[in-house]
C-alpha positions in Angstrom: 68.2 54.0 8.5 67.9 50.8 10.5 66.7 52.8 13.6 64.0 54.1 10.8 63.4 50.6 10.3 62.5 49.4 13.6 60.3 52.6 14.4 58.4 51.3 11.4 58.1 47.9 12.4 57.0 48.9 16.2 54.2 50.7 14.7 52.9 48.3 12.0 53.0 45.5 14.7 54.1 46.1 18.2 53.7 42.9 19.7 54.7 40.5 17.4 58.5 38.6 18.1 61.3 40.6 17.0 64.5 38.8 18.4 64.6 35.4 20.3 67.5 33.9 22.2 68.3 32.2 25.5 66.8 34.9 27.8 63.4 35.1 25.8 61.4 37.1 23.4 61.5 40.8 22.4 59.1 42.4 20.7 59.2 45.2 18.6 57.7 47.6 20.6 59.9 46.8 23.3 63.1 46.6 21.1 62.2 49.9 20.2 61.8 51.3 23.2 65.4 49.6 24.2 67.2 51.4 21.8 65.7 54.6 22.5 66.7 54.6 26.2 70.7 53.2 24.6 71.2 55.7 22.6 71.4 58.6 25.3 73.6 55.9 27.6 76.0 55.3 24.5 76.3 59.2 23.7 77.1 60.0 27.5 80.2 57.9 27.5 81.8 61.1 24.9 83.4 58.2 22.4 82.6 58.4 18.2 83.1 54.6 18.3 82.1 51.5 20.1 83.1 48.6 19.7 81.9 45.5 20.8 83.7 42.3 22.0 79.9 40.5 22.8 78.4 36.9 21.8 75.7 37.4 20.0 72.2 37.8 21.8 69.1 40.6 21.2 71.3 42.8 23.7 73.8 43.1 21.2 71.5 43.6 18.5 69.6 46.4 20.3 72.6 48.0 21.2 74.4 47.9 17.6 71.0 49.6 16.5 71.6 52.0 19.1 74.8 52.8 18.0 73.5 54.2 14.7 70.4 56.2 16.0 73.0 58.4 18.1 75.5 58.8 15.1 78.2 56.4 16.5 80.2 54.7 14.6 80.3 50.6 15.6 82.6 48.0 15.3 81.6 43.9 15.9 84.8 41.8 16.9 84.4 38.1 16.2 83.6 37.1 19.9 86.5 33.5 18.7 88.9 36.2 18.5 91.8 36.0 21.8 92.2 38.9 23.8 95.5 39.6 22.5 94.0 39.8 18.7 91.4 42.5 20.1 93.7 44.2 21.6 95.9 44.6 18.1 92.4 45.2 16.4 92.0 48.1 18.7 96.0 49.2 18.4 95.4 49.0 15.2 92.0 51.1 14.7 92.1 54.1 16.8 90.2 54.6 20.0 87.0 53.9 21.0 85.1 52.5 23.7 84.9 48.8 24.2 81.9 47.1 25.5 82.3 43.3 26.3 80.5 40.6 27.9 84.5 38.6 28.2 85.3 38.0 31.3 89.1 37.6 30.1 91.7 40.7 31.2 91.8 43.1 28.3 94.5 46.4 29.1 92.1 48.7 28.0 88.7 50.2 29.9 86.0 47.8 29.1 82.3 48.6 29.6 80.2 45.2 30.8 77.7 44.9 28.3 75.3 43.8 31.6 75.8 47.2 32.2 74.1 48.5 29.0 71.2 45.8 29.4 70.5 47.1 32.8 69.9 50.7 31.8 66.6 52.0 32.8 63.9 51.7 29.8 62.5 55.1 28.6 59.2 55.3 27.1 58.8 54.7 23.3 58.8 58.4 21.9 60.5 59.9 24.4 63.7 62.7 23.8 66.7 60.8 23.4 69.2 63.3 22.0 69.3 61.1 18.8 71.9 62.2 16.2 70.8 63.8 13.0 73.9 62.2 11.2 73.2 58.8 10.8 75.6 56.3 12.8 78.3 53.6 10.6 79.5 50.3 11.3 83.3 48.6 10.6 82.9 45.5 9.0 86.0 42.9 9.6 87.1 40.5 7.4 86.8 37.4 8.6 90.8 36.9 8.9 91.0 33.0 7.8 93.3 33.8 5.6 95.1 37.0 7.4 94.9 39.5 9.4 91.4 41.0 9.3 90.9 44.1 7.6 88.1 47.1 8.8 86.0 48.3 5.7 83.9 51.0 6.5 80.5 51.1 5.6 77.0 53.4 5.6 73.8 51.3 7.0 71.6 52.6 4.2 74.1 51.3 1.4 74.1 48.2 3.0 70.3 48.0 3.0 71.0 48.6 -0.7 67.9 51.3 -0.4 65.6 48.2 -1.0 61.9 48.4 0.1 59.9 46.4 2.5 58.7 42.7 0.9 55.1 42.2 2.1 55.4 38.7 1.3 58.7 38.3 3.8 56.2 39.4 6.5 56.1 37.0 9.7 58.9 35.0 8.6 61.6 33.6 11.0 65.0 33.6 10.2 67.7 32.3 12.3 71.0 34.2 12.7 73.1 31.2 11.6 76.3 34.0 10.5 77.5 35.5 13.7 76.5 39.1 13.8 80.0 40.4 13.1 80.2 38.9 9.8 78.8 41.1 6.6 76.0 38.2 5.9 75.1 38.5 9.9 74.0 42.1 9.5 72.6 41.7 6.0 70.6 38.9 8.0 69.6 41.3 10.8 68.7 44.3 7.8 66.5 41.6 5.9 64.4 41.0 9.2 64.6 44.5 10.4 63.3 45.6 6.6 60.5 42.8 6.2 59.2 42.7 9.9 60.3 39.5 10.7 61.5 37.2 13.6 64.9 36.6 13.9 66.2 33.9 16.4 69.7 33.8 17.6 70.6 30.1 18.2 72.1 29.2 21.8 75.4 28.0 20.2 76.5 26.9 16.7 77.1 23.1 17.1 74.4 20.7 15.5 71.8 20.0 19.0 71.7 23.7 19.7 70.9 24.9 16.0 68.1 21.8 15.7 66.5 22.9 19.0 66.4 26.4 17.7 65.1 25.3 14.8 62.6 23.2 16.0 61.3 25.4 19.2 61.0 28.7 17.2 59.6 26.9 14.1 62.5 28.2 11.9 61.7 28.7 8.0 64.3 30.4 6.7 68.3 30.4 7.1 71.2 31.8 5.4 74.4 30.4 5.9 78.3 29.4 4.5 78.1 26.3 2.7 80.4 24.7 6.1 77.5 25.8 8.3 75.2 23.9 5.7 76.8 20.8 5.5 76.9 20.2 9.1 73.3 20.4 9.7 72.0 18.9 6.6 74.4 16.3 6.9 73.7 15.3 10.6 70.1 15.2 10.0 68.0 11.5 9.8 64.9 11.4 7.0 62.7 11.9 10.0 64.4 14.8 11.5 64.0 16.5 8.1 60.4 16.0 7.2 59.8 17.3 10.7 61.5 21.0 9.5 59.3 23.8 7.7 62.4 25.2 5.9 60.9 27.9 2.8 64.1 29.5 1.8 67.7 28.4 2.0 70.5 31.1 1.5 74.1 30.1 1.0 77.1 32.3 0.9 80.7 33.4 2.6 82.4 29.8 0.2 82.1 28.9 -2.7 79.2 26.2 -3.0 79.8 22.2 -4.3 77.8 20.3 -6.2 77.4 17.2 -3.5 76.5 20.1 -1.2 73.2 21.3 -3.3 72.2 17.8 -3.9 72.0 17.2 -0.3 70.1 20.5 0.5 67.9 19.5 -2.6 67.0 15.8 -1.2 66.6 17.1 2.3 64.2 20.0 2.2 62.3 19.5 -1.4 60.0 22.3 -1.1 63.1 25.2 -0.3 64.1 28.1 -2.5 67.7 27.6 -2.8 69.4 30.8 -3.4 73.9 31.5 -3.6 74.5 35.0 -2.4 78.1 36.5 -3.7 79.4 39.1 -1.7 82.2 40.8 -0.4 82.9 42.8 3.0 84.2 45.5 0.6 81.2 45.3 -2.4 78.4 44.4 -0.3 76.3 41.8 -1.6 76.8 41.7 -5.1 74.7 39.0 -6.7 72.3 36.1 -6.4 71.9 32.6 -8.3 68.5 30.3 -7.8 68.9 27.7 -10.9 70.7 24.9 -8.6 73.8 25.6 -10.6 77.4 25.9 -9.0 79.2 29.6 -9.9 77.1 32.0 -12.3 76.3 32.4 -15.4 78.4 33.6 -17.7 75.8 36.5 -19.2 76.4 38.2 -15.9 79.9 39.5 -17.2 78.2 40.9 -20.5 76.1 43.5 -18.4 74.8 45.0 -14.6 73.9 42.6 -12.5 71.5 44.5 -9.2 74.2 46.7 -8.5 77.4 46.0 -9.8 78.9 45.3 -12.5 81.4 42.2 -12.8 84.9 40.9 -15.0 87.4 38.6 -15.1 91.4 39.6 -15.1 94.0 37.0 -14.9 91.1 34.6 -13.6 90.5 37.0 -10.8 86.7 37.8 -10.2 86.6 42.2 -10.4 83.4 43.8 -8.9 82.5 47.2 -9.5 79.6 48.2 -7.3 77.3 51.0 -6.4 76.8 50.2 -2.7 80.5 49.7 -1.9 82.2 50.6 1.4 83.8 54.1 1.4 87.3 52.7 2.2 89.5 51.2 5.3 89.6 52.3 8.1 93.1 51.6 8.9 95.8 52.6 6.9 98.1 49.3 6.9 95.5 47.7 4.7 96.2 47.4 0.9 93.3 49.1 -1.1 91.7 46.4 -3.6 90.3 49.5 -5.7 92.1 49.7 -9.0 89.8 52.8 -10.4 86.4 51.9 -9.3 86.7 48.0 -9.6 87.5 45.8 -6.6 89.7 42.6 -6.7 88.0 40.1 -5.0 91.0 37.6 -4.7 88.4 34.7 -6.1 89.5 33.1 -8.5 87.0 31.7 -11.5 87.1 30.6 -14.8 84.8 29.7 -17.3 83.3 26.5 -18.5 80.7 27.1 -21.3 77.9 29.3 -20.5 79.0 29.0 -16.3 81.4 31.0 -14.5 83.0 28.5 -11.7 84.6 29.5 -8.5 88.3 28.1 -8.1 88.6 29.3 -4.8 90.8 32.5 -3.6 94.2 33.7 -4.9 95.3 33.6 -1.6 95.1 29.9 -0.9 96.8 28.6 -4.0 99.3 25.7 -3.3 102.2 25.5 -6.2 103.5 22.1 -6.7 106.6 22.2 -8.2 105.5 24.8 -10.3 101.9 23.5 -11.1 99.2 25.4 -9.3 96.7 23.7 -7.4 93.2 25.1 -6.4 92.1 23.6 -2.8 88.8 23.7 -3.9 88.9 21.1 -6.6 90.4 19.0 -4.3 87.4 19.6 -1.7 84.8 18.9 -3.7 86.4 15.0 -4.3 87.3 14.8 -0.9 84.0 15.8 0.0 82.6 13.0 -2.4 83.7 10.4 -0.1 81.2 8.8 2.0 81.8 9.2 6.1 84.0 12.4 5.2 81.9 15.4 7.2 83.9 18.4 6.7 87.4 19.3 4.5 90.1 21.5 4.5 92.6 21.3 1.9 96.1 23.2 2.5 99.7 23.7 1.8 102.7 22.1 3.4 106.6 23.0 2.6 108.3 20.3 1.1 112.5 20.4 0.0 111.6 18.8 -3.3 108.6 20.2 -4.9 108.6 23.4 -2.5 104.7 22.7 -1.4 102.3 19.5 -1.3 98.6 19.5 -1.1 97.6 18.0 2.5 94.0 17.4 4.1 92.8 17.4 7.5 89.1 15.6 7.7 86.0 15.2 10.4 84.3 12.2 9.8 80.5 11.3 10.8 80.3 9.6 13.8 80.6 5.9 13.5 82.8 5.2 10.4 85.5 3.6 10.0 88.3 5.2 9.6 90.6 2.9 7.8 87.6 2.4 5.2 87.1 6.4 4.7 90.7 6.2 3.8 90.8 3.7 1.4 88.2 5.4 -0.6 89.4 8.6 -0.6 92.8 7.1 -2.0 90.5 5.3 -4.9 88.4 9.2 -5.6 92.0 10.8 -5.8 93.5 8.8 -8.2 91.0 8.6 -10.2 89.6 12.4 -10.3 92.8 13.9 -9.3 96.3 14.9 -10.8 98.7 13.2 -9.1 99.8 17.1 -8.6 96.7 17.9 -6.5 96.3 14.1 -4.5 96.7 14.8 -1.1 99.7 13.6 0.7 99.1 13.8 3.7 96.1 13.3 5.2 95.0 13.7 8.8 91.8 13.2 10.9 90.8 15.4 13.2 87.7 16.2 15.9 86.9 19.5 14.8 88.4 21.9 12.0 89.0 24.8 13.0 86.3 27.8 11.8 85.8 31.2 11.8 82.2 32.4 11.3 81.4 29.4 9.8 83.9 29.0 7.4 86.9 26.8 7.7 90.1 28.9 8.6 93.2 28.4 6.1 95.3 30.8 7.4 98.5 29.5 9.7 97.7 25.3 7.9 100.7 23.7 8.9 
């Protein structure tokens, strides 16, 4: 499994970058020879599952590695999450033992992840008591529209049994998803599998991604179209031509329009691929021809490894590397036979199959149903508007209104943004789906890189 992979990439090239963050360079050879000394430190402590409550960093990395090579099964909490929604995470999930880097009081036995790091280093090859049944990992959702739920997954059906790409060799990738989220780990799987670098930026915001960029010499990134936008959107010309971006990945939203325009103009020489996937499919699909949504002849037959239909404009999946189930009980199964419910909703247009954005997040207007996603993508037409989130608010009359809350880019006006986002909305809009109310703000609120609907008031 992904131990496997590392053993195989320690012995094909030792000494060449495996993981880069703030604390430096680890190569394979000694990533390997990390996890072997972890795995007999994580089976002393007697527990089936870790969880970990980290930021991400190579530490982490090595460690969740670890936790499969000694049979364990692992659990990544969104480090964003308070202390009081990891400890209903772990009410919630059984026991286990937690290893954090928080400093924040938790009422339950925490291991310090400094403690892991500081375990003495055995030498590569040496008897670690390594588990012959391969370890699994808990994958949360990421919660921006609930309560998270745990679906439980093998590591080899998440590799998706795919071989090594010679051609991926030497690449770098930076870990733009945070490590708990599905796309994080396929992230970590695709370096792990090709032998490539995989640099963990020192934060998320737009000077700490460039530097990490820039320093590490960057080529390729996957990322939600949110995390897009802010880079590609803060970047001057100059800034751009100055990047060696080969291969831009985008997935965890649905993608707009404006948005692959921009990544077009910006880096002209990129692959541009759309990733779909679900905690509870895997990844499901991918789309390179520049086009929002999918096509159409995708519902007509097997796509990689799963199989795809539409039922009351709900997106079904039915897929061969799915997880085995939830871990927790309280969690509605989306399995209806084989086929899981997404809760995307799509419909088609011609040969395409667009996204309308998820069942969950519908707004009803005195009746009418309103998709905040169409409502985005004008929105996000405006010039000076940086980021969008479209959501619900009560109303005596119609029962809900659409509302808005924007970031701007620095140094517009305000008034002006305004004004022309009143003159896009009546003219692409319904007067249904027009926002009425409409509010700026510093910073919307995200979760993995994706903008968090749940609790919009």
């Amino acid at each position: 499994m992904i131990s496997g992979l590392l053993e195989n990439y320690a012995r094909s090239a030792p000494q060449r970058p495996f993981l880069v963050d703030a604390a430096g360079e680890v190569t394979a050879g000694a990533a390997l020879a990390r996890v072997e000394s972890l795995v007999s430190v994580l089976q002393g402590f007697k527990s089936q599952r870790i969880y970990f409550y980290c930021r991400d960093s190579a530490s982490l990395i090595l460690a969740v590695i670890a936790t499969e090579a000694a049979g364990l099964q692992c659990c990544i909490i969104n480090r964003q999450a308070t202390t009081e929604e990891v400890e209903a995470i772990l009410q919630r999930l059984g026991e286990g033992l937690l290893v954090s880097d928080s400093e924040a009081p938790l009422n339950t036995t925490v291991v310090p992840m400094s403690s892991l790091a500081a375990a003495p280093v055995r030498s590569v090859g040496s008897s670690t008591g390594t588990a012959t049944k391969p370890g699994t990992i808990v994958v949360l959702t990421t919660g921006t529209t609930g309560l998270p739920k745990a679906a439980v997954h093998s590591w080899d059906r998440l590799l998706g049994r795919l071989p090594a790409r010679d051609s991926a060799q030497g690449k770098i990738w930076l870990l733009a998803y945070p490590l708990n989220h599905f796309a994080g780990l396929q992230v970590l799987l695709a370096a792990l599998r090709d032998r490539s670098t995989l640099v963990i930026p020192g934060g998320r915001d737009f000077r700490s991604v460039l530097e990490a960029i820039t320093n590490h010499h960057v080529n390729c990134i996957s990322a939600t179209p949110t995390f897009w936008r802010m880079l590609a959107g803060r970047l001057t010309d100059e800034q751009a031509k100055k990047l060696s971006i080969e291969q831009i990945t985008l997935g965890g939203e649905a993608t707009t329009n404006d948005l692959l325009h921009l990544l077009k103009s910006r880096f002209p020489a990129a692959t541009i691929t759309q990733v779909y996937a679900t905690t509870e499919a895997g990844s499901c699909f991918a789309v390179k021809d520049g086009q929002t949504g999918f096509p159409a002849s995708y519902l007509e037959r097997p796509v990689g490894n799963v199989e795809l239909k539409i039922v009351d404009g709900e997106l079904y999946v039915r897929s061969a590397v799915s997880m085995s189930g939830y871990l927790d009980n309280s969690s509605p199964s989306p399995l209806e036979s084989d086929w899981i419910k997404t809760g995307d909703l799509v419909e088609c247009s011609g040969d395409r199959v667009l996204f309308r954005g998820r069942k969950s997040e519908v707004i009803n207007v005195g009746g009418v149903k309103v998709h905040p996603l169409k409502v985005e993508e004008v929105i996000l037409g405006v010039p000076g508007v940086a980021a969008a989130k479209v959501y619900s608010l009560a109303n005596p009359v119609t029962g809900q209104i659409v509302a808005c809350e924007l970031e701007l880019d620095e140094g517009v006006d305000e008034k002006a943004v305004r004004n022309a986002l009143l003159k896009a909305s009546l003219a692409a809009l319904n007067r249904y789906e027009q926002p009425r109310q409409v509010k700026v703000v510093n910073r919307i609120e995200r979760r993995n890189e994706k903008i968090v609907r749940r609790g919009s008031a």
